[in-house]
N, C-alpha and C positions, 0 to 999 in steps of 0.2 A: 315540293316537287323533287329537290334533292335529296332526300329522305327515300321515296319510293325510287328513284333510280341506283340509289344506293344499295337497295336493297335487292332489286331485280339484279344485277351483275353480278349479286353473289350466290343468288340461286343458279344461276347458269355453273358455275364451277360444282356447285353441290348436286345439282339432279344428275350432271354426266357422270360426278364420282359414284350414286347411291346404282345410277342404271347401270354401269359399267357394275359393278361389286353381285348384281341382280345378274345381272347376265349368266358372271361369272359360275357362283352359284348354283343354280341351276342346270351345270352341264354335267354336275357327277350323275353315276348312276350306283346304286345300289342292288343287291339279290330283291327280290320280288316280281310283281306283277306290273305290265306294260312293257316289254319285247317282245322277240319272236320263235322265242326257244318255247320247246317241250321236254317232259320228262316223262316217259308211258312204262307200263312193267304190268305186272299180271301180278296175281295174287291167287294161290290153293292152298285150301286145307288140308289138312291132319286129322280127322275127329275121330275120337278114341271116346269108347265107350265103357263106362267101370262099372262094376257088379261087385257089391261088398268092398269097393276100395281093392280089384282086380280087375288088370284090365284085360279082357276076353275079347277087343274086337278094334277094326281099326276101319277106317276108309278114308280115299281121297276124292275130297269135292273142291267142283269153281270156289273161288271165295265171293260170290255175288253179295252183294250187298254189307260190303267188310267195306270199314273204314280204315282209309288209308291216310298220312298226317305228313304237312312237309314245315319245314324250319327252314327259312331265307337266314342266309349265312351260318357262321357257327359259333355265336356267342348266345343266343336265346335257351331259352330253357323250356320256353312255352310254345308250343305249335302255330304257326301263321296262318294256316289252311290247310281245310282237308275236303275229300272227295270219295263218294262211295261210288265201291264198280261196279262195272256193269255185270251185266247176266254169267258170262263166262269170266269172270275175276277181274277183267283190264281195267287200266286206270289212266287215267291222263291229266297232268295239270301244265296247260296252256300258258302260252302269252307271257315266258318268266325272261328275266335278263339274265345276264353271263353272271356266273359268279360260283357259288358253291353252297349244295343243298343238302339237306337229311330227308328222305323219307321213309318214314317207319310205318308198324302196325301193330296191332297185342296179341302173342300169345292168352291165350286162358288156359293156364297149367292148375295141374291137376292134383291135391295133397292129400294121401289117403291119410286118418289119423292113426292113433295106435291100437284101438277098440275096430275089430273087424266088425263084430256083430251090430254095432253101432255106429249106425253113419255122421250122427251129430257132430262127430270131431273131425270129418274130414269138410275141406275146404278147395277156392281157386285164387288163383292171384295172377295178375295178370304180365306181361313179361317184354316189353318191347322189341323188336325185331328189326335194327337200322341197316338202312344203305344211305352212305354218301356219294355225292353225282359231283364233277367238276362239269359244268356245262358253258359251251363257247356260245359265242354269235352266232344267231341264225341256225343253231345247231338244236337235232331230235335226239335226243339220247334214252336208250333204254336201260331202265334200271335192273330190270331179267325178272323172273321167277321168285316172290317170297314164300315162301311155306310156312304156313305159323299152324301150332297144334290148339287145338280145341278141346 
């Protein structure tokens, strides 16, 4: 019986130290998803038309259905989430905490080769297009207008 009371009065000191260390824990927040900030911006294209690796033409359209890519803070290298917009280019990603974001999208640039007559050696490659956002609490922030070429 001294054995088990022994042992009970020493978990009393250790559950309040492990809850207390839990608690604490728990209270950081990090960039991502679960607040109440947004980040919205729009998104048009560029699309340029080539003939023989000449470009004769251009126009500007919504970017519908362009993905758009964001990165919670600025040490990743890999994208967190992304979001395709809507019909007239907008975008919106919801529900993030304060902190500091990247949201990009790609170029498709356009590489004529050295062979006009022949198109085999032209190419695209693609070209990222960032904005960084600092976003507060409870704060909408617009990230404005990207234009990426096509």
């Amino acid at each position: 019986m001294r054995q088990l009371l022994k042992y009970k009065n020493m978990l009393k000191p250790t559950s309040f130290l492990l809850g207390t260390l839990l608690l604490l824990s728990g209270c950081a927040k990090y960039e991502g998803t679960g607040g109440k900030s947004s980040i919205t911006g729009k998104i048009v294209l560029n699309q340029r038309l080539y003939v023989n690796g000449i470009l004769t033409d251009s126009v500007v359209l919504s970017g519908a259905k362009e993905d758009v890519y964001i990165v919670y803070g600025d040490g990743d290298l890999v994208f967190d989430d992304k979001v395709e917009c809507n019909y007239d280019g907008t975008f919106k990603f919801d529900y993030m905490q304060p902190g500091t974001y990247t949201i990009f999208a790609y170029n498709e640039l356009f590489h004529p080769g050295p062979n006009a007559t022949n198109n085999d050696d032209d190419y695209y490659s693609n070209d990222a297009v960032k904005v960084s956002i600092e976003l507060g609490k409870n704060e909408d922030v617009d990230a404005g207008t990207i234009t990426l070429i096509k």
